[in-house]
N, C-alpha and C positions, 0 to 999 in steps of 0.2 A: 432412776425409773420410778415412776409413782404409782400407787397400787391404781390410779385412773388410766394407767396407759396398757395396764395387762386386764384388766375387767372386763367383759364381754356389755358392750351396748347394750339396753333394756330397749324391746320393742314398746313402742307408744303403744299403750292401752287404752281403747276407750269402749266405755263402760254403758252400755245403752240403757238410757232410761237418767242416766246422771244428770246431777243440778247443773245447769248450765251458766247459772248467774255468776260464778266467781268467774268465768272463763273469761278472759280480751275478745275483742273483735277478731285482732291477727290468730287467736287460740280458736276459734272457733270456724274462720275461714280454713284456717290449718285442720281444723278435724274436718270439714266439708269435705276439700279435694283430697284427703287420705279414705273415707269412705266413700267418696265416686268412683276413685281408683281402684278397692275392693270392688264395688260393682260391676266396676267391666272384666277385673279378672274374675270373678262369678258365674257370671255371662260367658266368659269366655271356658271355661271349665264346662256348663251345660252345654252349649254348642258341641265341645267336643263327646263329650259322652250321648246327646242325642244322636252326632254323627257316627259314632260306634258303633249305637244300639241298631239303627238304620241299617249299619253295613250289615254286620249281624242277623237281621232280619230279612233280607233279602238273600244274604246267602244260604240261612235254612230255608227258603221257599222254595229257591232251585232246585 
């Protein structure tokens, strides 16, 4: 067994504001669709907490 198979995977980092010039085309598409993917779980996160805060508020009104 090699110490790469007990190692825990390092989350991809990306670094906003970073130089983008060293990156590949494929590195770059690859950071696109990994931060659209955050955006929708973002969105999706606000959605649920506006819908909480909603229920929330209408149940003090009553």
């Amino acid at each position: 067994m090699d110490l790469d198979d007990i190692r825990p995977l390092k989350k991809s980092e990306i670094v906003i504001g970073e130089d983008l010039a060293l990156l590949s085309v494929a590195e770059l598409e690859h950071r696109v669709h990994l931060l659209e993917s955050e955006i929708v779980r973002i969105r999706e996160a606000i959605a649920a907490k506006q819908s909480s805060k909603a229920a929330a508020d209408a149940f003090f009104r009553s």
